[in-house]
PDB file of N, CA, C and O in Angstrom:
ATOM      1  N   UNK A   1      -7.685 -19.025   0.388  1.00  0.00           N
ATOM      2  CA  UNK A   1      -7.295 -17.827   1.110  1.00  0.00           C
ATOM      3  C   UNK A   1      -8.519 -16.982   1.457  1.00  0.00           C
ATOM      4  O   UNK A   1      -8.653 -16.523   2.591  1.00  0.00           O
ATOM      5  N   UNK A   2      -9.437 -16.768   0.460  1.00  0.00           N
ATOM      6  CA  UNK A   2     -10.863 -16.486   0.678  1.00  0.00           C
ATOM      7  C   UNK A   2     -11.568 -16.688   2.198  1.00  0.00           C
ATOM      8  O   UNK A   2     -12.316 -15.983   2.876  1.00  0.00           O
ATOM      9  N   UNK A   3     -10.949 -18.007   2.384  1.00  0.00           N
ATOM     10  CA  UNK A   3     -12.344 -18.607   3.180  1.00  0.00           C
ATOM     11  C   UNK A   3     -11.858 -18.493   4.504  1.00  0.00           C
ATOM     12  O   UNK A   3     -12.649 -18.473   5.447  1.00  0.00           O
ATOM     13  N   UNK A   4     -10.138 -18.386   4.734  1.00  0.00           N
ATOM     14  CA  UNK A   4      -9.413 -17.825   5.868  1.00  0.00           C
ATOM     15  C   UNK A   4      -9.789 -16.658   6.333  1.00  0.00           C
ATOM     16  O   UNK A   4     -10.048 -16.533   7.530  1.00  0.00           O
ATOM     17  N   UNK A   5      -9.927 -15.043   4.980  1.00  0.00           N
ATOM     18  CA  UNK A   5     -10.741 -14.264   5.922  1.00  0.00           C
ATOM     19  C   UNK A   5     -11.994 -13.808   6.291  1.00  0.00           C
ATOM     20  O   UNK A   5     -12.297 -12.795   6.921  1.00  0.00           O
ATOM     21  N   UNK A   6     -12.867 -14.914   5.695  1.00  0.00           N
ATOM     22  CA  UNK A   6     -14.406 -14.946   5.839  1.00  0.00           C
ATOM     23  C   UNK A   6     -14.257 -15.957   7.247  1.00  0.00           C
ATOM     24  O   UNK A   6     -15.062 -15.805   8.166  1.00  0.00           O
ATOM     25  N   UNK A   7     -13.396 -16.776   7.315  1.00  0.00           N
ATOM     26  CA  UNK A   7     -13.817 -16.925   8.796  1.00  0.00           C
ATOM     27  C   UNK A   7     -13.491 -16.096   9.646  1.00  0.00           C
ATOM     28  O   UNK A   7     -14.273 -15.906  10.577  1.00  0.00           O
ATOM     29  N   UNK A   8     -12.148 -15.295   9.580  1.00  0.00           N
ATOM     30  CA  UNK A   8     -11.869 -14.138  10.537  1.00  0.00           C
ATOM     31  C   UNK A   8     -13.235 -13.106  10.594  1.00  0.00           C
ATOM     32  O   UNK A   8     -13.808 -12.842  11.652  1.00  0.00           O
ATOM     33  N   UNK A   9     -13.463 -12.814   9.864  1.00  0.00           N
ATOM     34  CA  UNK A   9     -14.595 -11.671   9.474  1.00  0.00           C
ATOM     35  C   UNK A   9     -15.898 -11.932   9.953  1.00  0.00           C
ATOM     36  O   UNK A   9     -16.797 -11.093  10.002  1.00  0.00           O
ATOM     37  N   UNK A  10     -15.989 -13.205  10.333  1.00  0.00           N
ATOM     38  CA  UNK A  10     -17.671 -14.322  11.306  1.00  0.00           C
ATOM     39  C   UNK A  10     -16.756 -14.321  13.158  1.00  0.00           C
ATOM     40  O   UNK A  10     -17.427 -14.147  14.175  1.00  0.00           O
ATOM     41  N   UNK A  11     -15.638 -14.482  13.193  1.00  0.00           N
ATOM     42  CA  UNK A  11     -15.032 -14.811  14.199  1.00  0.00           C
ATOM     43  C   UNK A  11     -15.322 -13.361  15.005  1.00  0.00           C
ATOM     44  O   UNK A  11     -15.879 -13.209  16.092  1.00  0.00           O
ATOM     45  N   UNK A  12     -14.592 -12.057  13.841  1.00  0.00           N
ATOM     46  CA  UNK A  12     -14.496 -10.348  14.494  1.00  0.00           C
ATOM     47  C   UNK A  12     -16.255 -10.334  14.799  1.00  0.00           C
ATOM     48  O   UNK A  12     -16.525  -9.925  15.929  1.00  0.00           O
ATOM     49  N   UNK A  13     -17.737 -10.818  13.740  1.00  0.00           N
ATOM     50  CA  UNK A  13     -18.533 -10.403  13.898  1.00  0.00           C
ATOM     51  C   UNK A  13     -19.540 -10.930  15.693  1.00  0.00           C
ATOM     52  O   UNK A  13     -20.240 -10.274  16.464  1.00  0.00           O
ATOM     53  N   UNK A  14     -19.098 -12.348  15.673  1.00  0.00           N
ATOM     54  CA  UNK A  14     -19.161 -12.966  16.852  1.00  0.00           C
ATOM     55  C   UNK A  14     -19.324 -12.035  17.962  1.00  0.00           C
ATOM     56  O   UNK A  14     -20.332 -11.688  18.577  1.00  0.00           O
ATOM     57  N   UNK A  15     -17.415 -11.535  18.137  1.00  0.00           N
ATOM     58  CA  UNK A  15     -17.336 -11.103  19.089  1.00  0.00           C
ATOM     59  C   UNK A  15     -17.998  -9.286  19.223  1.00  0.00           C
ATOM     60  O   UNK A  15     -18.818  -8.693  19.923  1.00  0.00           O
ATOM     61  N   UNK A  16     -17.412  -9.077  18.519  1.00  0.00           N
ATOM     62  CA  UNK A  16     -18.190  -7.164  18.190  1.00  0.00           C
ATOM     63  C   UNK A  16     -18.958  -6.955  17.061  1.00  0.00           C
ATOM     64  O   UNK A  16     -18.341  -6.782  16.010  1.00  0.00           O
ATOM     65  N   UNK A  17     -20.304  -6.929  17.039  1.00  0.00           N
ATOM     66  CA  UNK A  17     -21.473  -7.474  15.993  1.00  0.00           C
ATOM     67  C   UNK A  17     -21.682  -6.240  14.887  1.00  0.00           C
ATOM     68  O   UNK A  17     -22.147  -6.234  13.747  1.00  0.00           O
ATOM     69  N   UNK A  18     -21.026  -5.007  15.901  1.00  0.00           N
ATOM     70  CA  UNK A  18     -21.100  -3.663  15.243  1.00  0.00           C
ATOM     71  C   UNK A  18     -19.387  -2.983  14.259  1.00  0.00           C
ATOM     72  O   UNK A  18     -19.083  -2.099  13.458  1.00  0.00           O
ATOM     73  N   UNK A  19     -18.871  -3.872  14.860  1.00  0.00           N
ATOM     74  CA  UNK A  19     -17.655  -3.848  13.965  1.00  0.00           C
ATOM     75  C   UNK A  19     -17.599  -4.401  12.607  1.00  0.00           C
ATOM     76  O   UNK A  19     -16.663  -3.901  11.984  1.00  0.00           O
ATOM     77  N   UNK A  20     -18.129  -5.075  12.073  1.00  0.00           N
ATOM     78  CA  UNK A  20     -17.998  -5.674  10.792  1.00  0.00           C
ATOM     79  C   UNK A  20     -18.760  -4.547   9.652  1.00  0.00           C
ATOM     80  O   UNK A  20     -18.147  -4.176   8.651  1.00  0.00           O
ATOM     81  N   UNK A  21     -20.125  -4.090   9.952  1.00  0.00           N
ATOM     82  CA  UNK A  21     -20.499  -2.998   9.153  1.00  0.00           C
ATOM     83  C   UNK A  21     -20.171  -1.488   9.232  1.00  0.00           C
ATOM     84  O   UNK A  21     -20.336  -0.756   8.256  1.00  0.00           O
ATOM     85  N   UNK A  22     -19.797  -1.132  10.176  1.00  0.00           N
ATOM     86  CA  UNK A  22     -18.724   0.051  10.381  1.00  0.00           C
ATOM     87  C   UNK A  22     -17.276  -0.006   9.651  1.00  0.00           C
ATOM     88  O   UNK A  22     -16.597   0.944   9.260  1.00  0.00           O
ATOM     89  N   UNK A  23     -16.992  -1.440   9.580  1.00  0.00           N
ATOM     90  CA  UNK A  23     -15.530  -1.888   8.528  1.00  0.00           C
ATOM     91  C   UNK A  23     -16.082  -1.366   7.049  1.00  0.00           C
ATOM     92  O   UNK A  23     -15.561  -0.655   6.190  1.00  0.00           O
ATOM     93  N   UNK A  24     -17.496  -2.103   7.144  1.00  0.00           N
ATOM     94  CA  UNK A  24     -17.713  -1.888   5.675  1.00  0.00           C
ATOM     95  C   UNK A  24     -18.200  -0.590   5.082  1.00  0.00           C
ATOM     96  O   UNK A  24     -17.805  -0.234   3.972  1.00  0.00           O
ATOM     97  N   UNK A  25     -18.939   0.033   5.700  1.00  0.00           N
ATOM     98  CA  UNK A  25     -19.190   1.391   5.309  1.00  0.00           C
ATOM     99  C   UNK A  25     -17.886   2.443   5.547  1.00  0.00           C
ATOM    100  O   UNK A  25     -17.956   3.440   4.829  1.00  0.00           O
ATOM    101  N   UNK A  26     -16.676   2.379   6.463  1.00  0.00           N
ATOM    102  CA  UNK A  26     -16.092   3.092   6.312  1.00  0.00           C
ATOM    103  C   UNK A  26     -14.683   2.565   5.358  1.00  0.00           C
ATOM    104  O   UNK A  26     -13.694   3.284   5.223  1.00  0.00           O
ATOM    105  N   UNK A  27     -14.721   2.160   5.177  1.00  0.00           N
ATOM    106  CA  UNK A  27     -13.267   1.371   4.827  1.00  0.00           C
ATOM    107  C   UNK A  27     -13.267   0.541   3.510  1.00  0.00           C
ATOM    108  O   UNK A  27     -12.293   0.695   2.774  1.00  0.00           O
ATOM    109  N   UNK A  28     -14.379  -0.436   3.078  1.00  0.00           N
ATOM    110  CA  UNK A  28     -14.682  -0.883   1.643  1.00  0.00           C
ATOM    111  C   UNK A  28     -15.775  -0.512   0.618  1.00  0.00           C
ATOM    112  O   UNK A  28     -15.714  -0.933  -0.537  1.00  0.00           O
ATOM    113  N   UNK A  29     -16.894   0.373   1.105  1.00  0.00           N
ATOM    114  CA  UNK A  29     -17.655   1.105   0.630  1.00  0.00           C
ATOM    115  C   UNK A  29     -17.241   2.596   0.054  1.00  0.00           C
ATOM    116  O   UNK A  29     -17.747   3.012  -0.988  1.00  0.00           O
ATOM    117  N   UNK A  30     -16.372   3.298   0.739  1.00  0.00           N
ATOM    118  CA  UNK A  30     -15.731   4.452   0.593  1.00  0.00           C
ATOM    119  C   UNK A  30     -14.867   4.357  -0.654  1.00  0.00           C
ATOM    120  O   UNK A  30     -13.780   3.785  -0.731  1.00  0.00           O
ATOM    121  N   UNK A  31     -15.591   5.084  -1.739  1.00  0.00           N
ATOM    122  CA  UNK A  31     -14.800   5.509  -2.644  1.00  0.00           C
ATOM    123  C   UNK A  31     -13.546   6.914  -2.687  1.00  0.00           C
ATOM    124  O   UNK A  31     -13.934   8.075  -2.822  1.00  0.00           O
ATOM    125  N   UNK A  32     -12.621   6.695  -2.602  1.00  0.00           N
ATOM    126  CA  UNK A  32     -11.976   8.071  -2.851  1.00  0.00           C
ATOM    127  C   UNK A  32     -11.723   8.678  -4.246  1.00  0.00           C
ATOM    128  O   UNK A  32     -11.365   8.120  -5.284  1.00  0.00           O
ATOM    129  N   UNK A  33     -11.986   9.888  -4.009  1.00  0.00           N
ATOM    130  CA  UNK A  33     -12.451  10.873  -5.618  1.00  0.00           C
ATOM    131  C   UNK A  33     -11.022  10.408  -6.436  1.00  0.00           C
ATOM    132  O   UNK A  33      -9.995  10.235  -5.779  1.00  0.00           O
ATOM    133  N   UNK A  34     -11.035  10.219  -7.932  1.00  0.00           N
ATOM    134  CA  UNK A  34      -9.791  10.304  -8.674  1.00  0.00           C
ATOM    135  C   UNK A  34      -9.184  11.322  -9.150  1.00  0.00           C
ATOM    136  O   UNK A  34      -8.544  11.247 -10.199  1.00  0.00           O
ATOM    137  N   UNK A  35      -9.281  12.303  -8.527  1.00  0.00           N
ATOM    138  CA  UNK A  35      -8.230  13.389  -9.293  1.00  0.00           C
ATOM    139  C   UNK A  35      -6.933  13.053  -7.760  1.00  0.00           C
ATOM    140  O   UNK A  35      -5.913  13.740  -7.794  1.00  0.00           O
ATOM    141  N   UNK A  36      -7.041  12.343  -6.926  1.00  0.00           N
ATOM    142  CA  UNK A  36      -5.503  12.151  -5.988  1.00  0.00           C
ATOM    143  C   UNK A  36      -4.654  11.644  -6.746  1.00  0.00           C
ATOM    144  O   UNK A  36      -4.980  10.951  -7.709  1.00  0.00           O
ATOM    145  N   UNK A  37      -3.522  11.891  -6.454  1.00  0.00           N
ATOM    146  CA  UNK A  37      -2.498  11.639  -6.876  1.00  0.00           C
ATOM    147  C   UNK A  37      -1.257  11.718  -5.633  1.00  0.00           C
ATOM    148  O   UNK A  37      -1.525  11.922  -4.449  1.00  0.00           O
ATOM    149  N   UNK A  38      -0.058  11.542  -6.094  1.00  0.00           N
ATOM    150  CA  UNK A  38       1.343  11.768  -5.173  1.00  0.00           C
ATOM    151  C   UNK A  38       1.299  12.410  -4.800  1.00  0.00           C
ATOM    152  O   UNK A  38       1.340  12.315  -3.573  1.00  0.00           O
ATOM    153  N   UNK A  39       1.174  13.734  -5.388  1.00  0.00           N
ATOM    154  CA  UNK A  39       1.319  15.261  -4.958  1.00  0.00           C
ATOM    155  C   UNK A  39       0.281  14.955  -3.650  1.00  0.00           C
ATOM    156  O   UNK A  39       0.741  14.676  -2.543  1.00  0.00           O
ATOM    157  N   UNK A  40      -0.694  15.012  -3.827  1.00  0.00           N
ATOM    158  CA  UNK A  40      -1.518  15.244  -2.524  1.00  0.00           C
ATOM    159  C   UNK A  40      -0.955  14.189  -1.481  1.00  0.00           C
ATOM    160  O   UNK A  40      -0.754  14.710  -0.383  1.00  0.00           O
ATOM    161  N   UNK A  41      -0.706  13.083  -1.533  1.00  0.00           N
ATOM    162  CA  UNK A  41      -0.757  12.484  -0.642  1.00  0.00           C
ATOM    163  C   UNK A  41       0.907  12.828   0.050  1.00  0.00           C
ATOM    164  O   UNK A  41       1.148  12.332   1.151  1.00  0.00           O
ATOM    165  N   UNK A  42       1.677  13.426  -0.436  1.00  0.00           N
ATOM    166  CA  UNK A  42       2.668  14.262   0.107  1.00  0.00           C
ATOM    167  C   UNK A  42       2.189  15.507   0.468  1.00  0.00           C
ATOM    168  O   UNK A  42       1.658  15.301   1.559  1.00  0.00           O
ATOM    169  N   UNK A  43       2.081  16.502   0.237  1.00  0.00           N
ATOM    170  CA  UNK A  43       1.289  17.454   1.350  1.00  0.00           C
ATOM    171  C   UNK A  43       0.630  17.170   2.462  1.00  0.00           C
ATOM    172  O   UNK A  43       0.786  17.817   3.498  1.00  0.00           O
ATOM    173  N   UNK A  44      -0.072  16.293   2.358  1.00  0.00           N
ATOM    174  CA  UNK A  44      -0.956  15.849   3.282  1.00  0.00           C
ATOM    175  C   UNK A  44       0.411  15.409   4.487  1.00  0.00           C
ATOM    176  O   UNK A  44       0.482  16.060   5.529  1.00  0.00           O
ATOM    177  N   UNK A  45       1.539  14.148   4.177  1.00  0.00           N
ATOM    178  CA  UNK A  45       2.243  13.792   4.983  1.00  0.00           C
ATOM    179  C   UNK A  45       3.075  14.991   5.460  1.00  0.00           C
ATOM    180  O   UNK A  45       3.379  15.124   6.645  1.00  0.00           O
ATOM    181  N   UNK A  46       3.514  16.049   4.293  1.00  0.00           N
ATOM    182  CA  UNK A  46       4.305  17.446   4.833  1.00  0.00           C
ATOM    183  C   UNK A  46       3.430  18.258   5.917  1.00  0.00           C
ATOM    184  O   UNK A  46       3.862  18.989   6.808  1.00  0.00           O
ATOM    185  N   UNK A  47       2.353  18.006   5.674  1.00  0.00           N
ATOM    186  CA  UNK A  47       1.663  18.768   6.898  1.00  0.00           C
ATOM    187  C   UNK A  47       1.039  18.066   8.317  1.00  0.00           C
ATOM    188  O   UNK A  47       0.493  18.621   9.271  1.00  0.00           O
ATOM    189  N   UNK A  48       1.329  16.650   8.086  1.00  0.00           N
ATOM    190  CA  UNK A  48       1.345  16.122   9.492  1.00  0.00           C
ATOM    191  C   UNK A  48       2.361  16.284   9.980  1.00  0.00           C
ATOM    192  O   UNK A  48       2.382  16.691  11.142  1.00  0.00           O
ATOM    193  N   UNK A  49       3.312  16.085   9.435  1.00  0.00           N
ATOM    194  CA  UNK A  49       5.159  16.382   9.986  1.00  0.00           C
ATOM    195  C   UNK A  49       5.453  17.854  10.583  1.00  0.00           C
ATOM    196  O   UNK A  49       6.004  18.097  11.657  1.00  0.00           O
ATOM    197  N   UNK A  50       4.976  18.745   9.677  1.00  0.00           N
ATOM    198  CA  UNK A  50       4.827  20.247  10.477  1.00  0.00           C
ATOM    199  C   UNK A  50       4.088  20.494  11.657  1.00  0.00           C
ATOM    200  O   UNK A  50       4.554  21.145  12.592  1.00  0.00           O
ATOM    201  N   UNK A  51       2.802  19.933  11.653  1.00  0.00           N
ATOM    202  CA  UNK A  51       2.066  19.481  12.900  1.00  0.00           C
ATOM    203  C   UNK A  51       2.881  18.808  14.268  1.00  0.00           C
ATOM    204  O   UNK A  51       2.981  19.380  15.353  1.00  0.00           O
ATOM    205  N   UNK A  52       3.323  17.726  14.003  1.00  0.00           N
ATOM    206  CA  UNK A  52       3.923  17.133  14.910  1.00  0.00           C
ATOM    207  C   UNK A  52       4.902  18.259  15.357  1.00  0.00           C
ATOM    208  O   UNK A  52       5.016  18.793  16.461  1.00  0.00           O
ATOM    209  N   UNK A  53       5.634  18.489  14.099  1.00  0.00           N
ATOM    210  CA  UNK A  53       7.025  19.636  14.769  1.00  0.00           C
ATOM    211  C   UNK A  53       6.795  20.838  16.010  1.00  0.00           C
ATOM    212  O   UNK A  53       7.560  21.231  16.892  1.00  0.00           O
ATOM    213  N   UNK A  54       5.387  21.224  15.654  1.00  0.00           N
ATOM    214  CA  UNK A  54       4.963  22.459  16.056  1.00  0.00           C
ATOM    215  C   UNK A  54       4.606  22.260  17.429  1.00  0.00           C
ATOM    216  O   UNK A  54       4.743  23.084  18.333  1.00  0.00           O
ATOM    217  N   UNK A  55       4.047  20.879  17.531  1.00  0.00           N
ATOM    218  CA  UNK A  55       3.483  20.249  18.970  1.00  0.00           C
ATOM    219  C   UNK A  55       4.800  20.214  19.660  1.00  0.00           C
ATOM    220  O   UNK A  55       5.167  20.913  20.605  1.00  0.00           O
ATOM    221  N   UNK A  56       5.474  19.242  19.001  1.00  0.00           N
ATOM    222  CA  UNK A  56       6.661  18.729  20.019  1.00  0.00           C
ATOM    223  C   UNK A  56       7.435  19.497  20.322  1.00  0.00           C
ATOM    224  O   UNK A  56       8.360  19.148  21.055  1.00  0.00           O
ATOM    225  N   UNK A  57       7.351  20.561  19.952  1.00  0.00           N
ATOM    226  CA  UNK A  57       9.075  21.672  19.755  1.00  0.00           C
ATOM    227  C   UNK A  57       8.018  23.003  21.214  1.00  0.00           C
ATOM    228  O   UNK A  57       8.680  23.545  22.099  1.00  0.00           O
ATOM    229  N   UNK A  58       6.819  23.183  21.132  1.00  0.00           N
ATOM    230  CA  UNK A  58       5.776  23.697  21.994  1.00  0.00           C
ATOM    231  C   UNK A  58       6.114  23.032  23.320  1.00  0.00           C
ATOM    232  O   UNK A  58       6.158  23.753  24.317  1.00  0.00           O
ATOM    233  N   UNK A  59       6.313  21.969  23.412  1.00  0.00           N
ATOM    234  CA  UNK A  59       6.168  20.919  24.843  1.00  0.00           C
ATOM    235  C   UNK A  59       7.887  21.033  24.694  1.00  0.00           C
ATOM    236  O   UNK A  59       8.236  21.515  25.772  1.00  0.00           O
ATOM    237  N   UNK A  60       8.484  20.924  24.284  1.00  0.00           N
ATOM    238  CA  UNK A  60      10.076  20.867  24.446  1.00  0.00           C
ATOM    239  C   UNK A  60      10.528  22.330  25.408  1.00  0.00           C
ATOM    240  O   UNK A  60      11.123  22.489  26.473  1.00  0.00           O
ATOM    241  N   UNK A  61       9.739  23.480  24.145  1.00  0.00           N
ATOM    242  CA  UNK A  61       9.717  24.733  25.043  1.00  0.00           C
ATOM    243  C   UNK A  61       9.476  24.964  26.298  1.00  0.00           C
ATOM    244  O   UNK A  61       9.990  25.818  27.020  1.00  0.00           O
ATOM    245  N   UNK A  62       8.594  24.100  26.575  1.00  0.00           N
ATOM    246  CA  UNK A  62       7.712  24.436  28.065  1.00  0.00           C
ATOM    247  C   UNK A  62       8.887  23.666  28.702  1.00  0.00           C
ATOM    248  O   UNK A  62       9.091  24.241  29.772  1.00  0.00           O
ATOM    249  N   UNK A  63       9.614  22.815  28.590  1.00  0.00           N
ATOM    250  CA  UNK A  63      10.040  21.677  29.511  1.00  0.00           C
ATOM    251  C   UNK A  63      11.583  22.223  29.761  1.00  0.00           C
ATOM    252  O   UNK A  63      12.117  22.090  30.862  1.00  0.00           O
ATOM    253  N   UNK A  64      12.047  22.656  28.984  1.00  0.00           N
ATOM    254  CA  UNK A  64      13.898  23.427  28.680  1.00  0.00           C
ATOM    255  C   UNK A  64      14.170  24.254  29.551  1.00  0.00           C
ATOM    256  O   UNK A  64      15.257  24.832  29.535  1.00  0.00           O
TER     257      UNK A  64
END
C-alpha cells in the first residue's frame, strides 16, 4: 500500500514539481499545538455557520 502512494506522490511530483513540498511543509510537517480539543474544534465550526448565515441571509436581503 506504501508503494501505491509513493508512486502517486513521483506521478503528482512529475507533473507539478512545486506541489509535493508545499504538501509537505504545509500539511505533514505542521504540528498542531495540544491543548485542542472538541470544544475548539466546535466553535470554530459554530462560527463558520454564523458566518455563512450572516453572508447568505445579507444577499437574500438584497434579492427579496
Amino acid at each position: 500500500m506504501a508503494n501505491v502512494f509513493t508512486s502517486i506522490g513521483d506521478w503528482v511530483t512529475e507533473r507539478a514539481p512545486g506541489m509535493m513540498p508545499m504538501y509537505r511543509k504545509h500539511m505533514t510537517e505542521y504540528y498542531a499545538p495540544k491543548n485542542f480539543n472538541l470544544w475548539y474544534y466546535f466553535g470554530s465550526l459554530a462560527l463558520l455557520v454564523l458566518v455563512n448565515q450572516i453572508v447568505t441571509g445579507i444577499f437574500l436581503t438584497m434579492n427579496y
